[in-house]
Structures are given as C-alpha cells and as structure tokens.
Jmol script that loads the backbone (N, CA, C; Angstrom):
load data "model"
ATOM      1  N   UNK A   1      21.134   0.430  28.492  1.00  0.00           N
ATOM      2  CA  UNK A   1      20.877  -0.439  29.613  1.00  0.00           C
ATOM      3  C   UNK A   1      21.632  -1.757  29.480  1.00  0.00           C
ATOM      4  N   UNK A   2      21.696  -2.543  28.210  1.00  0.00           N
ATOM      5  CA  UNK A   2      22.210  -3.978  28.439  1.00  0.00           C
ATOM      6  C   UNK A   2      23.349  -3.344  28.136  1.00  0.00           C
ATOM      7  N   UNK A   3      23.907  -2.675  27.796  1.00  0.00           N
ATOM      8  CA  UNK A   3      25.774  -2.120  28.240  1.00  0.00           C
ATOM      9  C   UNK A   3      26.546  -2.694  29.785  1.00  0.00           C
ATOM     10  N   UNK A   4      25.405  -1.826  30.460  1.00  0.00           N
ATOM     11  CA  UNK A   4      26.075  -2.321  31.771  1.00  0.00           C
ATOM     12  C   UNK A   4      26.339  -3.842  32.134  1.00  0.00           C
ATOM     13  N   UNK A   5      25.711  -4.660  31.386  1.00  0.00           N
ATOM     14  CA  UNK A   5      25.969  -6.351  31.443  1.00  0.00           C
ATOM     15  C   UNK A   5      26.505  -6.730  30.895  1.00  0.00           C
ATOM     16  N   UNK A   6      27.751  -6.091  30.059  1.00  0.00           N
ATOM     17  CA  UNK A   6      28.282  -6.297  29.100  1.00  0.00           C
ATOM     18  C   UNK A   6      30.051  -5.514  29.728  1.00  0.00           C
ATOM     19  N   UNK A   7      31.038  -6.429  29.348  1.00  0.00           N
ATOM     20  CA  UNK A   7      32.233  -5.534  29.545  1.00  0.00           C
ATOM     21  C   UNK A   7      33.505  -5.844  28.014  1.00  0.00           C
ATOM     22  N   UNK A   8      32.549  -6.096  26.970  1.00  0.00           N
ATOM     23  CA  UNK A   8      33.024  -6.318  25.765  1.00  0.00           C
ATOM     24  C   UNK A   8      32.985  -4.772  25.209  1.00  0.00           C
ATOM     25  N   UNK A   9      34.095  -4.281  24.328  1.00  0.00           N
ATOM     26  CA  UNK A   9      34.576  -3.720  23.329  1.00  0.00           C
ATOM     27  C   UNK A   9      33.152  -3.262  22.784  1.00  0.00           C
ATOM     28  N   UNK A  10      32.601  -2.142  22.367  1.00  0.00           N
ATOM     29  CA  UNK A  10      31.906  -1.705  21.340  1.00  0.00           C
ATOM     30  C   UNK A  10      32.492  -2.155  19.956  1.00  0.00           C
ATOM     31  N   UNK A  11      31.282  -2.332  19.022  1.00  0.00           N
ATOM     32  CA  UNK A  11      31.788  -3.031  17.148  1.00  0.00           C
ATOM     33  C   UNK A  11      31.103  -1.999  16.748  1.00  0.00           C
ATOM     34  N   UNK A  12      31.974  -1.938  15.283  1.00  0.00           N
ATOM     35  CA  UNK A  12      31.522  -0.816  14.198  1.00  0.00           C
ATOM     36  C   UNK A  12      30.079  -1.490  13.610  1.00  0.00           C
ATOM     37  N   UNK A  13      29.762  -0.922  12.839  1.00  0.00           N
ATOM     38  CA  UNK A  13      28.705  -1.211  12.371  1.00  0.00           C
ATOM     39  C   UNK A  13      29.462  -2.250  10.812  1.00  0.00           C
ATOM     40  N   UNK A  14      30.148  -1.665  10.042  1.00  0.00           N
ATOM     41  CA  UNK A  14      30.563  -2.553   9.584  1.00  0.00           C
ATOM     42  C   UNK A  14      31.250  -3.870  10.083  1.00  0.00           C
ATOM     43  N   UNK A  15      32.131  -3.892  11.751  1.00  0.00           N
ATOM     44  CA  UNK A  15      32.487  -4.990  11.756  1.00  0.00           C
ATOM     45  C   UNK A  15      31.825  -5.784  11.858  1.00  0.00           C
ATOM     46  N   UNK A  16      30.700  -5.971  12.313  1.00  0.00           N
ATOM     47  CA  UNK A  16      29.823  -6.844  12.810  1.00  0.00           C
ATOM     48  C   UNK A  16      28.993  -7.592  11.979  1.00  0.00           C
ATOM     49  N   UNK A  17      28.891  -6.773  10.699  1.00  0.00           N
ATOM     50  CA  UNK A  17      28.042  -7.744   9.524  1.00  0.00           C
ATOM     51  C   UNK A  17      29.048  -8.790   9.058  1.00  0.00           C
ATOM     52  N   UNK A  18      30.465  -7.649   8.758  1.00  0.00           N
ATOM     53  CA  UNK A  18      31.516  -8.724   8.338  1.00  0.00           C
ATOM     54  C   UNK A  18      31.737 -10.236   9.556  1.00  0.00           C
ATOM     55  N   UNK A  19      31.907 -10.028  10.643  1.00  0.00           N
ATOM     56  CA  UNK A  19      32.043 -10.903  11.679  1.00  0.00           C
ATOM     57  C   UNK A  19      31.363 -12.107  11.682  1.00  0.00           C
ATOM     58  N   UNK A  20      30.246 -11.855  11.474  1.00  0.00           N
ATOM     59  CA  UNK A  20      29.241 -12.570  11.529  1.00  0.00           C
ATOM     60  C   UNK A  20      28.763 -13.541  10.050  1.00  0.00           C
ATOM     61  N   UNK A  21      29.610 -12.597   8.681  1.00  0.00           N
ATOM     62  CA  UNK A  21      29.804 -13.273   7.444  1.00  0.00           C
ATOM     63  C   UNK A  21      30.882 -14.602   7.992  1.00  0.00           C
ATOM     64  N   UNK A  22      31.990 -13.978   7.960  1.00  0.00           N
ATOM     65  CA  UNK A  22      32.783 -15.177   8.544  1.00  0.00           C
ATOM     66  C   UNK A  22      32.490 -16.473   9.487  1.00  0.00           C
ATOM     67  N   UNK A  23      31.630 -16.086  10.218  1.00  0.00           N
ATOM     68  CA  UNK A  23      30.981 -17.433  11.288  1.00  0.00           C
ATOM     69  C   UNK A  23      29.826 -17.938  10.011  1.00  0.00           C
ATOM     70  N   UNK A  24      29.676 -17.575   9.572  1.00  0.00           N
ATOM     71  CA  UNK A  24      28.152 -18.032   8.812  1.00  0.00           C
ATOM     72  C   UNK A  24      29.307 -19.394   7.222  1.00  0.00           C
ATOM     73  N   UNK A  25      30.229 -18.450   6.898  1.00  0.00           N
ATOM     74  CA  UNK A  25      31.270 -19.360   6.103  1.00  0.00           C
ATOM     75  C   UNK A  25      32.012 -20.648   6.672  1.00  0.00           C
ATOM     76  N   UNK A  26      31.970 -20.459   7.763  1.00  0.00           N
ATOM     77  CA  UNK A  26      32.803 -20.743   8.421  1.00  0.00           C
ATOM     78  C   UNK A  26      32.127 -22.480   8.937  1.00  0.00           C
ATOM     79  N   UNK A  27      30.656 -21.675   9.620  1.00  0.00           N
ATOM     80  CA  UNK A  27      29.834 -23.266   9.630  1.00  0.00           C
ATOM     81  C   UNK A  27      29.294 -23.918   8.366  1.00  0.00           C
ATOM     82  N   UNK A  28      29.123 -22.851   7.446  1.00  0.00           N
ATOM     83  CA  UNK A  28      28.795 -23.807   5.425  1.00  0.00           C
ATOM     84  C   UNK A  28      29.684 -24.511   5.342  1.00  0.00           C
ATOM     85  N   UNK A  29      30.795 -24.167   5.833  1.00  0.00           N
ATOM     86  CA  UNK A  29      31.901 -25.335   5.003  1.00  0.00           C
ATOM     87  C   UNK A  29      31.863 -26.368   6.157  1.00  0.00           C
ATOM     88  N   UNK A  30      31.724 -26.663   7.527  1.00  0.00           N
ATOM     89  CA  UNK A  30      32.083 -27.389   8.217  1.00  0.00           C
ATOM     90  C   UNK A  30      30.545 -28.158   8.318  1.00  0.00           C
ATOM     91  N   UNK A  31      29.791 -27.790   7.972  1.00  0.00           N
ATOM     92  CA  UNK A  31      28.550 -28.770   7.545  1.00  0.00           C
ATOM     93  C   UNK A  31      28.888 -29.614   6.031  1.00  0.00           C
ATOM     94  N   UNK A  32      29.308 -28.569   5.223  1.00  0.00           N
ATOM     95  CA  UNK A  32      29.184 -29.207   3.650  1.00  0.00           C
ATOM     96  C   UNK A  32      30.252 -30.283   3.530  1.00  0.00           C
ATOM     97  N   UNK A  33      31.459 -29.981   4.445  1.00  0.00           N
ATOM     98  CA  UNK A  33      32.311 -31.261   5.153  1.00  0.00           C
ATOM     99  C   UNK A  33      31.730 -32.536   5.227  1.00  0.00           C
ATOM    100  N   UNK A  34      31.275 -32.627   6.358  1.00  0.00           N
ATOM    101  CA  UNK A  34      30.487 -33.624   6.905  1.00  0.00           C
ATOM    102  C   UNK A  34      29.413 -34.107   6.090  1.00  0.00           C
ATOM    103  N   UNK A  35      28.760 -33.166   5.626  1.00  0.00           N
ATOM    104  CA  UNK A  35      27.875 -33.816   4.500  1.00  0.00           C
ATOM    105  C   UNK A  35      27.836 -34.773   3.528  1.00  0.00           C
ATOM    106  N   UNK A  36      26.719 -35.999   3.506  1.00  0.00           N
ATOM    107  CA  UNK A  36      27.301 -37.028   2.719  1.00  0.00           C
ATOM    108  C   UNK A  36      26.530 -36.805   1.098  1.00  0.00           C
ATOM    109  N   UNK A  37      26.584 -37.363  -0.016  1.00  0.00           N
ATOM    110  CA  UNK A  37      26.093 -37.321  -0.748  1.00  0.00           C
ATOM    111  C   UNK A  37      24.374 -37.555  -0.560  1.00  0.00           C
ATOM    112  N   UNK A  38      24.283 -38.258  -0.188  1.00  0.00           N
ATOM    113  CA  UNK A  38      22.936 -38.332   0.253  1.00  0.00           C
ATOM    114  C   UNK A  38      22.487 -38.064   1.409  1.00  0.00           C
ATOM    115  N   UNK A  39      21.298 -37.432   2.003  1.00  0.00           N
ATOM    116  CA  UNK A  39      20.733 -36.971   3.444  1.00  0.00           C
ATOM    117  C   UNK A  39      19.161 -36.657   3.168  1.00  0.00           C
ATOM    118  N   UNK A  40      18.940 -36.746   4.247  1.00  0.00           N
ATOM    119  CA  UNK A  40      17.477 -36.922   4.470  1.00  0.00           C
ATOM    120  C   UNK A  40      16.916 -34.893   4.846  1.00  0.00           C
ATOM    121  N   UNK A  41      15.403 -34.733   4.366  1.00  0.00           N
ATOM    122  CA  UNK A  41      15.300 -33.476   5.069  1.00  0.00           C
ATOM    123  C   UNK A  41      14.371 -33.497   5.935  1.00  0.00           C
ATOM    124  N   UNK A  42      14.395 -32.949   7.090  1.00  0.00           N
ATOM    125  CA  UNK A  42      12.971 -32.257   7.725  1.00  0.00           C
ATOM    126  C   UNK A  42      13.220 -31.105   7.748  1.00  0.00           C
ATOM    127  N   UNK A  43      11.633 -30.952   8.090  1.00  0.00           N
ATOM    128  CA  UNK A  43      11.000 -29.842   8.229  1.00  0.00           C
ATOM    129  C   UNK A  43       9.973 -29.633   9.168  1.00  0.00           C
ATOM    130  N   UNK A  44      10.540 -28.520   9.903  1.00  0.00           N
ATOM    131  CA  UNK A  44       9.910 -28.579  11.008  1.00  0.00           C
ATOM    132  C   UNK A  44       8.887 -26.586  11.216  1.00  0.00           C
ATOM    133  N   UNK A  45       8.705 -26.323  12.492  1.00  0.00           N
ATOM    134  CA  UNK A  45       8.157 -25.227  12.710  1.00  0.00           C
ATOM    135  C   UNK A  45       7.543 -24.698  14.207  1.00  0.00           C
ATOM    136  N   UNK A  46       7.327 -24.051  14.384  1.00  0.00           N
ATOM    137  CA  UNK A  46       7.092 -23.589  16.035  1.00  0.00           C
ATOM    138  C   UNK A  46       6.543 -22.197  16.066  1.00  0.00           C
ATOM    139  N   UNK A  47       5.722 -21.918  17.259  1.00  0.00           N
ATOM    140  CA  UNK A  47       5.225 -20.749  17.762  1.00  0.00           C
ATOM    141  C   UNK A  47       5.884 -19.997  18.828  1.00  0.00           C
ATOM    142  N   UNK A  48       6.058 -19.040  18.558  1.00  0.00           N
ATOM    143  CA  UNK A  48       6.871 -17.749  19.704  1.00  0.00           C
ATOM    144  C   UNK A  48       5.534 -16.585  19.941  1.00  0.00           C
ATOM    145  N   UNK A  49       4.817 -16.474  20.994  1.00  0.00           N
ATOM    146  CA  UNK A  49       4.177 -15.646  21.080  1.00  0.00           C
ATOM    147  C   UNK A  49       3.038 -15.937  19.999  1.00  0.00           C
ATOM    148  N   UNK A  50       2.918 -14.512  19.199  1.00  0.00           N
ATOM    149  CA  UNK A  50       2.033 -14.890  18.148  1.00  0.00           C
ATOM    150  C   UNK A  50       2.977 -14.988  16.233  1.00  0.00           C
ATOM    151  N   UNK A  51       3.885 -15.047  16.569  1.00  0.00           N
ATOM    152  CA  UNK A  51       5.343 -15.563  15.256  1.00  0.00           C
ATOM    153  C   UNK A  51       4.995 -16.876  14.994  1.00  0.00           C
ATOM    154  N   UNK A  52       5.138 -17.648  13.806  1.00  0.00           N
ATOM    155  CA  UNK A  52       4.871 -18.721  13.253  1.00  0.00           C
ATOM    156  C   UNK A  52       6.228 -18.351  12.544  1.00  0.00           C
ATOM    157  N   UNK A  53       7.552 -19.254  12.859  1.00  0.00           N
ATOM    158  CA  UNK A  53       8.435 -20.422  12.497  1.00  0.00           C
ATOM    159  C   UNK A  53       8.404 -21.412  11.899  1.00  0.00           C
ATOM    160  N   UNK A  54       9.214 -21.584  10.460  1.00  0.00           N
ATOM    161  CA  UNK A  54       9.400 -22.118   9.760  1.00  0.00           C
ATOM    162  C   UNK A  54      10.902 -22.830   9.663  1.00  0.00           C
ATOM    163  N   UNK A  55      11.381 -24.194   9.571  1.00  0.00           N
ATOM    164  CA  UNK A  55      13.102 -24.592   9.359  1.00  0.00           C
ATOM    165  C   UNK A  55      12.947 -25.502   8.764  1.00  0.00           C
ATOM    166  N   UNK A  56      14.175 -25.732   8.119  1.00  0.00           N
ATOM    167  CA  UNK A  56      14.773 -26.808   7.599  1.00  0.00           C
ATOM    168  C   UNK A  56      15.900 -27.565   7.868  1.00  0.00           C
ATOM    169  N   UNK A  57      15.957 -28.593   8.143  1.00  0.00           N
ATOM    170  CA  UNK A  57      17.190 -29.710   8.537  1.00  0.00           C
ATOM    171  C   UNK A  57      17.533 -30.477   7.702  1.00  0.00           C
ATOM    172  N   UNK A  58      18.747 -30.734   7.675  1.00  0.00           N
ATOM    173  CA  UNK A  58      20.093 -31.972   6.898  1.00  0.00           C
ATOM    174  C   UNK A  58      19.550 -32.894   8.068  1.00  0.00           C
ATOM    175  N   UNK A  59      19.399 -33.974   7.636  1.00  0.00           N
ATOM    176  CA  UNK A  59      19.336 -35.453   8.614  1.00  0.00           C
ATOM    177  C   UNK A  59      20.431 -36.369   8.137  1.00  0.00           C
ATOM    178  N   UNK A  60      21.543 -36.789   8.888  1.00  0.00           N
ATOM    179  CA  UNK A  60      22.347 -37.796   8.055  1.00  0.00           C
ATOM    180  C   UNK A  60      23.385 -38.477   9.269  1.00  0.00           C
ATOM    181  N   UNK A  61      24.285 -38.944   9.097  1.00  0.00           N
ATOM    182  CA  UNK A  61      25.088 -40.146  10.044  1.00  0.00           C
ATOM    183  C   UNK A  61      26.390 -39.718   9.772  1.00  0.00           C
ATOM    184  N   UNK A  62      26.857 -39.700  11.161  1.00  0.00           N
ATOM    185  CA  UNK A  62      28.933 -39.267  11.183  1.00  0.00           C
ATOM    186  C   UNK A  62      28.877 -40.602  11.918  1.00  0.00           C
ATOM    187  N   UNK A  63      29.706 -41.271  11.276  1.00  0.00           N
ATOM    188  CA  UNK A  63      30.102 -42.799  12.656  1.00  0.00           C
ATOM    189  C   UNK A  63      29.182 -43.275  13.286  1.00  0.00           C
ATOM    190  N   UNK A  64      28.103 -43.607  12.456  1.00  0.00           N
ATOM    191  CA  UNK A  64      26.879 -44.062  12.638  1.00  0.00           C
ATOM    192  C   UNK A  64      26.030 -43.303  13.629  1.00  0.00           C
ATOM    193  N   UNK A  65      26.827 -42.484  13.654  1.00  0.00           N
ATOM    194  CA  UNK A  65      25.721 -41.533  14.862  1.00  0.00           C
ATOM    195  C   UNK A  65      24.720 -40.582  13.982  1.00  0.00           C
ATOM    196  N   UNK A  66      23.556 -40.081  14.188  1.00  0.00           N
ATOM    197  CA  UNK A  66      22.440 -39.335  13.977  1.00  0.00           C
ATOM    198  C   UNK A  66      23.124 -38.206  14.171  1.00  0.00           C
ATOM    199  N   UNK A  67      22.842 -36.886  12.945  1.00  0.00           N
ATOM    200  CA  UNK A  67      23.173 -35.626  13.164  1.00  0.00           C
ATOM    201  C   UNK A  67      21.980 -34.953  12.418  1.00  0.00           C
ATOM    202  N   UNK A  68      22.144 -33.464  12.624  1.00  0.00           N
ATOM    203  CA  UNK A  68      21.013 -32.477  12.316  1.00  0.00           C
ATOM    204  C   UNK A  68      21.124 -31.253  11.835  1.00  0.00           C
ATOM    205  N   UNK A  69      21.280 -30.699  11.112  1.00  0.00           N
ATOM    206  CA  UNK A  69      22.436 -29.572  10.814  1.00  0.00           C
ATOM    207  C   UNK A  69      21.128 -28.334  10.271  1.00  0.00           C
ATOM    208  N   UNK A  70      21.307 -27.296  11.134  1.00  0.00           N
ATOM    209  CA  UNK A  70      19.912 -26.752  10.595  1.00  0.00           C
ATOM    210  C   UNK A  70      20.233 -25.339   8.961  1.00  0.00           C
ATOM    211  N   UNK A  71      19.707 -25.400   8.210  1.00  0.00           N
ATOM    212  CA  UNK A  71      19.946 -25.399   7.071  1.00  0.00           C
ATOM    213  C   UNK A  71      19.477 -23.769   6.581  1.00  0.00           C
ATOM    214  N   UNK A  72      17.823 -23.972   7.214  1.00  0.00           N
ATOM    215  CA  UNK A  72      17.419 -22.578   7.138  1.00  0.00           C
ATOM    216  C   UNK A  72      16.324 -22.237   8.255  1.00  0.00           C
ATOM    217  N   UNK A  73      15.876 -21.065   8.644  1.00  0.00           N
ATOM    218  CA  UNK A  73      14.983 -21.041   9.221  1.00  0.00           C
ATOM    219  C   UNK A  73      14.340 -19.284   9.124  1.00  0.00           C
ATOM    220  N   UNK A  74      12.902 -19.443   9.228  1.00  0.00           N
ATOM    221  CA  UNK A  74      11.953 -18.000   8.759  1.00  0.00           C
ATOM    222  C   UNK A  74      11.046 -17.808   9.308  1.00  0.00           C
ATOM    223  N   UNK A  75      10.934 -16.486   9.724  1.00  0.00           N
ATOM    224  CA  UNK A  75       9.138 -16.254  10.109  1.00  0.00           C
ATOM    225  C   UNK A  75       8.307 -16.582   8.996  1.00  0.00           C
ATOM    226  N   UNK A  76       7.154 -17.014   9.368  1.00  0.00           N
ATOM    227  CA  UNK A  76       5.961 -17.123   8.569  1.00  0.00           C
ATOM    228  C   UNK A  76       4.956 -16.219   8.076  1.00  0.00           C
ATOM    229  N   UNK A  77       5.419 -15.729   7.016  1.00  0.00           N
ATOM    230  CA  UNK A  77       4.839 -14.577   6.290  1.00  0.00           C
ATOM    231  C   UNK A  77       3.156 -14.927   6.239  1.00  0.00           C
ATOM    232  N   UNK A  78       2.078 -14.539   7.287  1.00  0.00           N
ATOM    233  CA  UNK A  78       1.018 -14.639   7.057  1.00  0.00           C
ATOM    234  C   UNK A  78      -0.114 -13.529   6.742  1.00  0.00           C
ATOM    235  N   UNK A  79       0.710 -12.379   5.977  1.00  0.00           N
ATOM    236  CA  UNK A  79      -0.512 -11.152   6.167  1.00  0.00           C
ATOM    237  C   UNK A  79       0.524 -10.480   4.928  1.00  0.00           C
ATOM    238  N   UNK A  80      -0.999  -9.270   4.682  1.00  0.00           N
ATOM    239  CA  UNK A  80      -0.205  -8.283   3.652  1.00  0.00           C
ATOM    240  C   UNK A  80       0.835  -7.905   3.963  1.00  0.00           C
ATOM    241  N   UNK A  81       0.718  -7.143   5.258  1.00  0.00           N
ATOM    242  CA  UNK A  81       1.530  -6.478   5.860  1.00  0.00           C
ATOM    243  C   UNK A  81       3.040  -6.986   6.368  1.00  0.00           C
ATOM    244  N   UNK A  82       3.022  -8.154   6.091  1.00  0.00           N
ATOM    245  CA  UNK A  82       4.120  -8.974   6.968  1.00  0.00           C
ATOM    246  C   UNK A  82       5.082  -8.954   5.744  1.00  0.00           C
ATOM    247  N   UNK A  83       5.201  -8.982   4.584  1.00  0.00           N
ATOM    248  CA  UNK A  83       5.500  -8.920   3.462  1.00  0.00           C
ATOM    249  C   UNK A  83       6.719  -7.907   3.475  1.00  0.00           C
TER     250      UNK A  83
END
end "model"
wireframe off; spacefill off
backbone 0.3
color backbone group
C-alpha cells in the first residue's frame, strides 16, 4: 500500500542498514565538530500513546547562539516483558 506513494527505487536489505550507517557517521562527526569542550546536558522525555520516551541532549553555543544536538533517545523499558 505505501508503495503507491512512493516513486523511489526499491533498497536491498543490506543497502539500507549501510545507508543509514553513513548518515548516522556522518551527523557524529558534524556534531563532535561543533562540539565544545565543555556542554551542558538535558534530559528530557515524553508520552506517545501508551510508550514512555526517554533522550538526551548536548546544550552548548555556536556564535553565541543556543544549540541542542540530540545525543540519544529510548523507549522506556517498564515491564518484564518489554525487556
């Protein structure tokens, strides 16, 4: 069904993990760039339905401006089963 909304190329199954390695390298280094020796963290979290969200943020200054660089983020493991 979401094919038809789509007029992109089918991906292998391998390309796509690789693809997506590369974007993931790609923003580590262009954060760890910018990154100053020192930065501040939050931590934040949110509800989707019944999902409990968990993240983490870089807080720090490019040209005195405020930036936010999000670092990690997880469902909230609350049950045996969720494990």
């Amino acid at each position: 069904m979401a094919f038809s909304y789509s007029n992109l190329q089918p991906v292998s199954q391998e390309t796509l993990p690789a693809g997506m390695d590369g974007v993931m390298l790609t923003i580590e280094r262009a954060i760890a760039a910018e990154l100053l020796a020192r930065f501040g963290i939050m931590l934040g979290g949110w509800t989707h339905a019944s999902e409990h969200y968990l993240d983490v943020f870089a807080c720090y200054e490019v040209d005195t401006r405020p930036k936010t660089a999000l670092l990690s983020m997880t469902p909230l493991l609350n049950a045996e089963d969720d494990a």
